[in-house]
N, C-alpha and C positions, 0 to 999 in steps of 0.2 A: 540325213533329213528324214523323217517322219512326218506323215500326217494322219490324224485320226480324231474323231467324233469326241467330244467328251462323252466320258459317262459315270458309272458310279464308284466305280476305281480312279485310282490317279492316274493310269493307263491311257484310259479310255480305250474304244473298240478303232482298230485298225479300218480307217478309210480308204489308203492308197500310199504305194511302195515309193513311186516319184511325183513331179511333178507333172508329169503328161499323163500319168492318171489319174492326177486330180482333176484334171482340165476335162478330163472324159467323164468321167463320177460326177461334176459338178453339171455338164450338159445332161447327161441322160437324168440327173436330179430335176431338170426344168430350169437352171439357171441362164441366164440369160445375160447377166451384165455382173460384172465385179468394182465396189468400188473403194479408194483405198481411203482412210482418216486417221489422225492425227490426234491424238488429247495429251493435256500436261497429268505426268505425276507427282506428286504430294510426297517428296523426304525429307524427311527430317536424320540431322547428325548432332549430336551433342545437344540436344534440346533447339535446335535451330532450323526454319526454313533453308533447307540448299537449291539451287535453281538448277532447272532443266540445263544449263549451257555447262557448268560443272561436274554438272553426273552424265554428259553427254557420250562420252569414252568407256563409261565404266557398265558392269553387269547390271540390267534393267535400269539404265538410264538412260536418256536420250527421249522420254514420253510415251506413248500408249499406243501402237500401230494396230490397225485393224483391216481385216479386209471384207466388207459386206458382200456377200453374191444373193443377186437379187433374182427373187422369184415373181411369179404372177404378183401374188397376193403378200407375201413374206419375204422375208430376208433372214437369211442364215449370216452371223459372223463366224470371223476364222484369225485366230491371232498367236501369233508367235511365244515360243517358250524357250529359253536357253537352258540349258542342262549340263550339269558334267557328266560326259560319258564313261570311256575306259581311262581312268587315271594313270594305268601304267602302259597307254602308247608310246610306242618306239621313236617313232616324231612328235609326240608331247603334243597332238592336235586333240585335246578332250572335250573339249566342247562340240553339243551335237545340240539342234536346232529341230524341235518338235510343234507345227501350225496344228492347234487344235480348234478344232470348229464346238461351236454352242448353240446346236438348232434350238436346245430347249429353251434355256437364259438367253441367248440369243438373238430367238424367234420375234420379229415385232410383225404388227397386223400394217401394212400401207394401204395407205386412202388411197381411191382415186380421185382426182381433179377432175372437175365437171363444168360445161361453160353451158350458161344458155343465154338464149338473144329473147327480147321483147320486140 
């Protein structure tokens, strides 16, 4: 597993080696909360709509997972990438799972909610 920033290579710049340092990277960033969503993706096979429940087993099917971590004022997303890694492992395990974050495309501005009384 990897995790890293996008940026202007396919790459992107290395964020952190596991998960407990992203948990750390993402606190001393100001993060404060993570949250997780859900969206359907749009395939088509043979010129035909196919539904999320069919592509649900297979490579990038299953919908659009995200994980927002929430700042003051912003929010960073971080989403998942499947990959084929070393084709010729021993155990035939090639698939390697790279979460890249997108402060930039990412980034959105959050309001705050404000009450007042008369």
């Amino acid at each position: 597993m990897g995790v890293q920033r996008a940026g202007a290579d396919r790459e992107g710049a290395k964020f952190a080696a596991d998960p407990n340092e992203w948990f750390r990277r993402l606190k001393d960033d100001g993060v404060h909360a993570l949250r997780l969503s859900h969206g359907p993706t749009k395939h088509e096979l043979g010129g035909k709509n196919v539904t999320e429940r069919m592509l649900a087993g297979s490579v990038g099917g299953g919908g659009r997972w995200l994980i927002e971590a929430v700042k003051a004022t912003t929010s960073d997303l971080w989403e998942a990438r499947w990959e084929v890694g070393d084709k010729n492992r021993a155990d035939q395990k090639i698939w390697r799972v790279v979460y890249a974050g997108s402060p930039s495309i990412g980034r959105r501005r959050r309001t705050s909610r404000s009450t007042s009384t008369h």
